[in-house]
N, C-alpha and C positions, 0 to 999 in steps of 0.2 A: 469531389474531394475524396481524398482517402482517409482509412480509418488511421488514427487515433485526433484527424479529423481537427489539430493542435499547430499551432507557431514551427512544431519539427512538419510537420507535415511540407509547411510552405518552404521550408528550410531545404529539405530533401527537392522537391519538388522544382525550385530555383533553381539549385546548384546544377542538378540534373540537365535541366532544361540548358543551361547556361553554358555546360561542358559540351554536352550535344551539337548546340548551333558552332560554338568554336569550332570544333571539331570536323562538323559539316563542310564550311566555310574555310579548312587550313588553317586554320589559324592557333599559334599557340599563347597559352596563357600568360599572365604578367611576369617578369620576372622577379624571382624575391631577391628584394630589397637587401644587401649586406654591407658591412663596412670595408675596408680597404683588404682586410686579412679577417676572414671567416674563424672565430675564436675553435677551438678543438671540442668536440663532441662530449663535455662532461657529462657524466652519471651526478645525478640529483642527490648530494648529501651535504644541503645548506642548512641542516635544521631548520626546516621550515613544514607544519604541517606533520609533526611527528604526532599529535593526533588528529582527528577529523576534523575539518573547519566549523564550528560552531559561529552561527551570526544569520543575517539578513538579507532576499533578495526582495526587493518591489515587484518582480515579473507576475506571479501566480495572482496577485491581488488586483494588481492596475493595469497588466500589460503597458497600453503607450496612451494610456488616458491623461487627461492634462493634471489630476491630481500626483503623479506621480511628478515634484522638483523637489526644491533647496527646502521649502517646509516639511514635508513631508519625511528626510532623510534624516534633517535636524530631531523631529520630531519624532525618531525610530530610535536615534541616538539618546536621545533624553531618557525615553522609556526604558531603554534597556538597562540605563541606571538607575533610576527609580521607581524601578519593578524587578530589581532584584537580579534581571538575565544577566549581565554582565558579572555581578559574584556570581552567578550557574555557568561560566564558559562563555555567554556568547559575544564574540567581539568585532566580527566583521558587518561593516553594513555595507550593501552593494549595490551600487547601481545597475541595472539591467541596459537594454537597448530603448533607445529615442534620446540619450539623453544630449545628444549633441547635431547641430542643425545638417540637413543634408549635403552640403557642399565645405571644402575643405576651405583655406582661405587663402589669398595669391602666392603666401611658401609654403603650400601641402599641409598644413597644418589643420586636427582638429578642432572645431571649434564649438565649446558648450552651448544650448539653447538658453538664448537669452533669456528667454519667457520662462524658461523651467529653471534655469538657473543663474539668475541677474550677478552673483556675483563670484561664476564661474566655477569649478573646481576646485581650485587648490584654498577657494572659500570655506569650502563644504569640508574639504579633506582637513585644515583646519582647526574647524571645531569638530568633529570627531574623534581629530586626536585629544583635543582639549578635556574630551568625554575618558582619557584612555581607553579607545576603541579606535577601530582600523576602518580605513577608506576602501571599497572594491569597484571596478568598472567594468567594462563590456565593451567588446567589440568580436567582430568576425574573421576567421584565416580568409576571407573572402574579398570579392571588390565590393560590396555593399554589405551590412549587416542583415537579419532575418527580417525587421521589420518590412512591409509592403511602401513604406516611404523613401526605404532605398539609402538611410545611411553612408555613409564614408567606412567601408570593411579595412584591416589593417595590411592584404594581401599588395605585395610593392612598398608598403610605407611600416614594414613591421620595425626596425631602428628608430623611426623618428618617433613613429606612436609610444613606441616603449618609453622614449626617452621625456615625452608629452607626460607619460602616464607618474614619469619616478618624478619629474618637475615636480608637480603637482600633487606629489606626498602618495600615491596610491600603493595598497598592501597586497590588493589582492587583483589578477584578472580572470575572470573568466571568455574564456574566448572559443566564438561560433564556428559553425559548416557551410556557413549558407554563399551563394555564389562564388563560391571555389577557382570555377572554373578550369575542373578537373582535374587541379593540381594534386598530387600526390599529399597523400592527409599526413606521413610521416616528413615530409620534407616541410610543407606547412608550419607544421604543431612543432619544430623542431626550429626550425629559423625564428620563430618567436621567444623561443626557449632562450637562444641566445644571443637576442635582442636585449630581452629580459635581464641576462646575466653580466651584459656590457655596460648595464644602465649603474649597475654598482650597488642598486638599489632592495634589498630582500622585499620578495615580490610572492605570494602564492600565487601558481598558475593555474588554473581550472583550465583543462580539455574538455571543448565540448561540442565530438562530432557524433555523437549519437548512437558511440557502440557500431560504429557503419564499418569500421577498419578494423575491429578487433583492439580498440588501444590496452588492453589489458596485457595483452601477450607481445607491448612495444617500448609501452610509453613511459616504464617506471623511471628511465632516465630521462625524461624530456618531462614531466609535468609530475605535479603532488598530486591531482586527480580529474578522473575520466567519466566522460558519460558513457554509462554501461547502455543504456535506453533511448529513445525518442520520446519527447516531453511527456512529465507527470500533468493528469486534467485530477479538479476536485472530485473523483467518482469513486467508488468502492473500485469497480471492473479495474479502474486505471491502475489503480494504486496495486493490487493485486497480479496486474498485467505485470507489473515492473518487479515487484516484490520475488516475483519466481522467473525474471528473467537472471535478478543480479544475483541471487542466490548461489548458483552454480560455480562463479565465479573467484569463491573466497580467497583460495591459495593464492590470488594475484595481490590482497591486498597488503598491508600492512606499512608499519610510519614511514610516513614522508610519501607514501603512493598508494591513493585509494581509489576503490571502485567507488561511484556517484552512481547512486538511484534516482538522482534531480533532487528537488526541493524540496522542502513542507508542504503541506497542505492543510496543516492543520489549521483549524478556526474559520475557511472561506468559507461555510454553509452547505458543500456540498455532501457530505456523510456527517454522521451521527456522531457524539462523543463519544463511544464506544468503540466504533472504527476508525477515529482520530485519535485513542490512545494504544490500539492496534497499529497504528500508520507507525505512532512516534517508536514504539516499543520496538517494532518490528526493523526501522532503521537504525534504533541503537543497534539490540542485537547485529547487525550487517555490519557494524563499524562504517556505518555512511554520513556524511559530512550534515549538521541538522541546521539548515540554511531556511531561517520562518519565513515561510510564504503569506502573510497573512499581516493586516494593516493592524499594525498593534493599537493605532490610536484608537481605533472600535472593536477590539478584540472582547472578549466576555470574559468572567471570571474561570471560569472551567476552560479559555483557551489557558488563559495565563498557568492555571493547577496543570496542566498538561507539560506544557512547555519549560515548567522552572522544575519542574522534579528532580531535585538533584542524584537521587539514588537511579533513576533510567538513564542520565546523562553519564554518571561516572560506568555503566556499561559501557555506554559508545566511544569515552574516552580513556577507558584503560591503555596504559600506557605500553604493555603486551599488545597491543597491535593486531590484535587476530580479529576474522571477521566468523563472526556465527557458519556454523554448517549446518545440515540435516540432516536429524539423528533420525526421524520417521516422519510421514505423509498419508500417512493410506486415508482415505476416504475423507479428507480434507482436516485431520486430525494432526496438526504439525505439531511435531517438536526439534527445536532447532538449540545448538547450544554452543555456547560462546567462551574459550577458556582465558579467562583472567588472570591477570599479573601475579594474583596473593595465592593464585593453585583453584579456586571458586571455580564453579560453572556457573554463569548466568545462563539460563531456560525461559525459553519462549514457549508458552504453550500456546498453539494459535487456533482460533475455529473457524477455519474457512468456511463451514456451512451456515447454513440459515435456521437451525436450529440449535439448543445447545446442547455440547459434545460433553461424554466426561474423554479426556484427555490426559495419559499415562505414560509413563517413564522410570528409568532408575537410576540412581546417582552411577552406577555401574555404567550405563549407558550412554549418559554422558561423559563419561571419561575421569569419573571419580576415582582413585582407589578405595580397597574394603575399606569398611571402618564398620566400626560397632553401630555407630548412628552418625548423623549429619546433622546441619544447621540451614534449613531453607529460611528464608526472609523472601516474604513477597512485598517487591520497589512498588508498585499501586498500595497498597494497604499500609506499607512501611511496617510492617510485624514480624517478629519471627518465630518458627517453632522447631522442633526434633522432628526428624523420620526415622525411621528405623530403614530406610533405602526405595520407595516407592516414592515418586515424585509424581503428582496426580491432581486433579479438581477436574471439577465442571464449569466449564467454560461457556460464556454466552455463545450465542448469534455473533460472528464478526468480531468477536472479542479476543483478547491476550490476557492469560496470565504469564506475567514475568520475577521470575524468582532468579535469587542467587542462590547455590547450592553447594555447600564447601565440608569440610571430612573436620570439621571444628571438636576440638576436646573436649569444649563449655556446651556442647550441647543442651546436656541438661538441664541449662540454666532455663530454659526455654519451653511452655507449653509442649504439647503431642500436637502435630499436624494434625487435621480430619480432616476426610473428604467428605462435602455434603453432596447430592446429588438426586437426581429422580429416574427408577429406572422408565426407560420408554419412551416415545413422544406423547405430550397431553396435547392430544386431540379430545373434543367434546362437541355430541351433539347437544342442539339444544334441549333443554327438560327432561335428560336424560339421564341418571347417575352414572360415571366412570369410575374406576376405581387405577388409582394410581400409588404407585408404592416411591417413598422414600429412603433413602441409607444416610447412614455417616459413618465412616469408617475412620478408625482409627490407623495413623500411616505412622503415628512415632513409635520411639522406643520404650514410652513410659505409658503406662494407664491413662485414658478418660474418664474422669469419674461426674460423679453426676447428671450424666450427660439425660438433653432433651432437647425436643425439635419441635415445630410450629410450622404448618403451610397457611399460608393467609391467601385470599384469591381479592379479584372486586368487590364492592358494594354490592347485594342482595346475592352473591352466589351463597352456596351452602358447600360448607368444606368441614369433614367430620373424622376423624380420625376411628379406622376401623380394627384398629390393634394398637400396642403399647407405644407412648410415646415419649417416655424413658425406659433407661438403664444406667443401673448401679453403677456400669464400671464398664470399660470396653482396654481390651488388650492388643495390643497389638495386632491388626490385621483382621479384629471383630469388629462388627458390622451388628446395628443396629437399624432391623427393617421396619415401616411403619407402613401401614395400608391404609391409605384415604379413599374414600367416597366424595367425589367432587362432580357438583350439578352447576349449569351455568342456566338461568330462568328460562321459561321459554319464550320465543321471540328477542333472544338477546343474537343481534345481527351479527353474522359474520366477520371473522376477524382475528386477530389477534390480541390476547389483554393478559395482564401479568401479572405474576405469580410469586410470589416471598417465602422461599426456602432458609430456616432458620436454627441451627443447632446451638445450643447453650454446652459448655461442660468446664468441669476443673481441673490444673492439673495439679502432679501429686504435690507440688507446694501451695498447694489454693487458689492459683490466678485463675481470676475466671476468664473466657474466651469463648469469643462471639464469630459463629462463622455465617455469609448470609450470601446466599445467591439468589441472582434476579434471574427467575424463569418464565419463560413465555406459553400461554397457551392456547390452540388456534380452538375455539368455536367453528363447524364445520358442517355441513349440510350433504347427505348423500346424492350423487347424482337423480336423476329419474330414471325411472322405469324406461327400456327401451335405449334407443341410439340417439347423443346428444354431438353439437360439436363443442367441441373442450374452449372453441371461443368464448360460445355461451353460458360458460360455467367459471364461476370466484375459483381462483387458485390459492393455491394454503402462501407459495411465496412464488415470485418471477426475479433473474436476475440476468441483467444482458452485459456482452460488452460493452457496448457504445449504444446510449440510449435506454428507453425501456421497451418492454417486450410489448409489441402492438397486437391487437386484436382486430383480424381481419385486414390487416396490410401489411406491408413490408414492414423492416426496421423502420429506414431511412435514414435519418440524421440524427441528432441529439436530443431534439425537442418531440415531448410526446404528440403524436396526430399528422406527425409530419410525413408517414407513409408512403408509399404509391398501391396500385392492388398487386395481392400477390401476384406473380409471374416467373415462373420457369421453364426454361425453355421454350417461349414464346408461349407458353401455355396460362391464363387468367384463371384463376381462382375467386370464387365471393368470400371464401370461410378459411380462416387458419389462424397460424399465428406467425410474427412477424419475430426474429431475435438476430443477435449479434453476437457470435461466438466472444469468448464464453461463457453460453447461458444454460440455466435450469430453472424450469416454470415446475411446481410441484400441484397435483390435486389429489384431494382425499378422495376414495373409490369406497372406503369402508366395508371392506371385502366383499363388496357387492355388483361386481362387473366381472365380464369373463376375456375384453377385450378393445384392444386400441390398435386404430390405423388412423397413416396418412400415405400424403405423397410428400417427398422432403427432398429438399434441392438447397442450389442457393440462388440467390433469387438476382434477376436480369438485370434490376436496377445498378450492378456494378460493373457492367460491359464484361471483360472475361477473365476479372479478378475474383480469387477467393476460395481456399478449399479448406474443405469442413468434415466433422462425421456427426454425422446424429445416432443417438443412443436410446433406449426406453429401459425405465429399473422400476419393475414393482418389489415395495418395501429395499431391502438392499442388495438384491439380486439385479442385474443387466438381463434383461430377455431379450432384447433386438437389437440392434445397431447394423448400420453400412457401414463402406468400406470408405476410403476417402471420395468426397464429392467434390466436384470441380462443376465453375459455370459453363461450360464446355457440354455438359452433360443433363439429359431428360431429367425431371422426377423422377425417383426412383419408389417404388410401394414398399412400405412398410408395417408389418403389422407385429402384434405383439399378443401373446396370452397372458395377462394381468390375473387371472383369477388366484381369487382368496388372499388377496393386496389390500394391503390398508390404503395403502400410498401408491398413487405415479407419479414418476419423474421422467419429465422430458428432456435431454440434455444434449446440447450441440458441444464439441471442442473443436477447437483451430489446427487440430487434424498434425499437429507439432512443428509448422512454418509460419508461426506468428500470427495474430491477430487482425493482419490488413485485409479491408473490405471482406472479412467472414459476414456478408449478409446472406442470414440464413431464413426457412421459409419451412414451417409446417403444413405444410396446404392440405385444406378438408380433414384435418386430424378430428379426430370422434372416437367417443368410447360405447360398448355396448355393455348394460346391466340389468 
């Protein structure tokens, strides 16, 4: 299989397959289906989709599981009224692929699955009008859909399907790549276009060939919106994969024609709420259509606070149309900023790292004009305050903060922003005191007064404050330092545990205002004496593409253990580590090592796919890296001088040709201390 290892994978992989033997064989593809007089090539200005599509797909939760019919769609429909989504925007509910039986029926006609849907379509479409909410369905430009059961694709039968589809009340389609059978993706996506527009019936079209033809730079008159990507999976790597693919992208979008990241993911269990409110945040900003992946009937309370926020949703649907860009990146420090209808910037501060970042900006830089002060409201917290033009926090592990940011006159009315934060990383050996210092800086225009801060750590640590932990007054752009002595017991295991950064202060009209950051801090163990291999040693964090980072085997597949032994270049290895661009395994060295080798390849188990670079960064310095790696190619040696490094990091990238089969291979890496 190849990586991203997902339903595109088979999609790609089909078509491909499927164009080939044609091909092989002379033979050319179906012809598309048209009516007597092919209607004229209109430009897309039906009002439909002037903001992003908000609503529902089944695919992420159920793929083609028998739970996904007529209960389950009804019961997607219900919720969304009585849980509020529907007053928050969201109005389509969609069916994905399986929903209709394999074979057409003796007039070419689709035909819904009984089992799944006893009383057919225009059943179901129906009662979700009845709900005022919108019908969506699925099918492929292909002769078969994606699933492996081989569907009825709408490639030859694009007029009648459409005309099946408007029968049947449907609002919305999204439509596949998969067994193509190498027909041109613009004549495809184009014939259904005006299928669609024959039927009489307003229809949103969803394009979805996987970013494979560039639809960005085609489609704005043929469809409302396009897949920028190859399927979203519930992972951090995924979600992040896609995040900086669509990015780039922005000038293409806007109403009636968007760039698609794919779907939600929020709520299916594979990342953290912290990186599910990072997901959501981060698609508003993007102006990407927020289609929940995730089975509302067993969603948790914290999916639903996620998804009904109405102040992250009125980003993604501002009616200004514009899609976030990026304002800066460096060292996984994003800020990305979105200009709004009413003159605002929405701001994404984003932490792509595994630690947390303080992350800065300026109304300037976003695209503010001067102003004496500004008006930030952070959409998570629902608050707002003054700056005086420094737009900043500390941001988690994987986290977002999302602010609006606008040149307001009522400033005032509004507390002083603070930044709270901790300089450094806390690292801590065991029974050993640290000393770690806190700030909280004042970023508005008006005085802090009273201000005071509190570090709280776990049960039996000792956290003692080793300097003043108030001040009278902070002025703009003053900064209040405190120096703590923090012991974690000894024998307290390895790890990560967390930390309660807390500042109290008033402002000059008396509101009192509470700022609190959740920090993480790693418990850490120096290597030993002598040459170890870095398998055998706890790392501070690991993060892979696809999978998690194995110890002592390849990547392989998705699930951990599922390995082979390292091997590059026909060459076995006992010891190393196992990752899948793009990854970073970190260990604490505590300036106590003078040096790290391996041999670094990418490893055999993907025949002659996959090139990569490996890197080595003590503290935030790079001291080693190659050049691009291809499986074509030996092990290459690499070695590194780490000395007087708190920290190594090992880090593989996808070498800037995407993601597929980067299985990558540390083999015999070891450090010497």
């Amino acid at each position: 299989m190849r990586h991203p290892h997902t339903r595109t994978t088979r999609r790609r992989v089909l078509g491909a397959l499927t164009a080939g033997l044609l091909c092989a064989a002379g033979l050319a593809g179906p012809a598309l289906a048209a009516p007597d007089e092919d209607p004229a090539a209109p430009a897309l200005a039906d009002g439909l989709a002037l903001t992003p599509p908000m609503g529902f797909n089944n695919w992420n939760s159920t793929h083609c599981r028998a739970d996904f019919n007529e209960s389950m769609v009804k019961g997607i429909a219900d919720l969304f009224v009585a849980k509020g989504l529907k007053d928050a925007g969201y109005q389509y509910v969609n069916l994905d692929d399986c929903w209709a039986l394999p074979q057409r029926d003796a007039d070419g006609k689709l035909v819904p699955d009984p089992a799944r849907f006893p009383n057919g379509i225009k059943a179901v479409a129906d009662y979700v009008h009845s709900k005022g909410l919108k019908l969506g369905i699925y099918t492929s430009a292909g002769t078969k859909t994606c699933d492996s059961a081989g569907f009825p694709g709408a490639l030859g039968h694009e007029y009648s399907d459409a005309q099946q589809f408007a029968d049947w009340g449907v609002d919305y389609l999204k439509y596949d790549n998969c067994n193509n059978q190498g027909v041109d993706a613009k004549k495809r996506y184009t014939t259904m276009r005006d299928a669609l527009k024959a039927t009489g019936r307003p229809i949103v079209y969803s394009i979805c060939e996987w970013g494979q033809n560039k639809p960005w730079e085609w489609a704005s008159d043929v469809g409302h919106l396009w897949r920028t990507t190859g399927d979203i999976s519930d992972s951090w790597s995924s979600m992040l994969s896609i995040l900086k693919q669509n990015l780039p992208l922005a000038p293409y979008a806007g109403p009636g024609h968007w760039n698609d990241p794919d779907m939600l993911e929020v709520g299916n269990g594979g990342m953290t709420d912290t990186e599910y409110r990072s997901h959501f945040s981060l698609w508003s900003v993007m102006a990407a259509p927020l289609l929940i992946g995730t089975d509302l009937r067993k969603a948790t309370q914290a999916t639903f606070d996620i998804l009904d926020n109405k102040e992250v949703i009125a980003v993604d649907q501002d009616p200004l149309g514009k899609q976030g860009t990026v304002v800066s990146s460096a060292g996984g420090r994003w800020v990305i900023a979105k200009e709004m209808k009413d003159g605002s910037r929405a701001v994404a501060l984003f932490n792509e790292s595994g630690t947390a970042q303080r992350i800065a900006t300026t109304a300037s830089a976003v695209g503010l004009p001067d102003a004496s002060a500004y008006t930030q409201r952070d959409l998570w917290q629902h608050k707002s305050y003054n700056t005086a033009g420094t737009v900043a926090a500390t941001v988690p592990a994987h986290g977002t903060v999302l602010l609006r940011v606008s040149a307001d006159p009522r400033w005032a009315a509004h507390p002083p922003a603070a930044e709270v934060g901790l300089d450094g990383s806390p690292l801590l050996e065991t029974g050993t005191p640290t000393t770690l210092t806190s700030t909280v800086t004042d970023l508005g225009r008006t005085p802090a007064r009273r201000v005071a801060v509190t570090l709280t750590g776990p049960d039996g640590w000792t956290v003692r404050p080793a300097s003043p932990t108030t001040a009278d007054a902070l002025a703009t752009g003053e900064t209040l330092r405190t120096g703590w002595t923090v012991t974690a017991p000894a024998g307290t295991p390895t790890g990560s545990y967390g930390l309660t950064l807390q500042a109290r202060y008033l402002s000059p009209a008396g509101q009192q205002v509470t700022s609190t950051v959740a920090l993480t801090a790693s418990v850490v163990v120096r290597p030993p004496a002598g040459t170890s291999y870095l398998s055998d040693l706890d790392w501070l964090s690991a993060t892979s593409g696809w999978g998690p980072v194995e110890r002592d085997t390849s990547n392989g597949e998705s699930a951990a253990g599922d390995g082979r032994p390292l091997t590059i270049g026909g060459t076995v290895y006992a010891k190393g580590l196992g990752v899948h661009a793009p990854s970073e395994v970190s260990f604490y060295t505590g300036k106590a090592c003078g040096k790290v080798t391996a041999d670094v390849g990418v490893d055999d188990e993907k025949g002659t796919k996959g090139t990569v670079t490996f890197e080595i960064w003590a503290d935030g310095t790079k001291v080693a890296s190659t050049g691009v790696l291809t499986n074509a190619m030996p092990a290459q040696p690499l070695t590194a001088d780490v000395t007087g490094a708190q920290t190594v990091r090992l880090v593989v990238t996808d070498a800037g040709d995407g993601i597929d089969s980067d299985h990558a291979d540390w083999a015999d890496a070891q450090v010497s201390c």
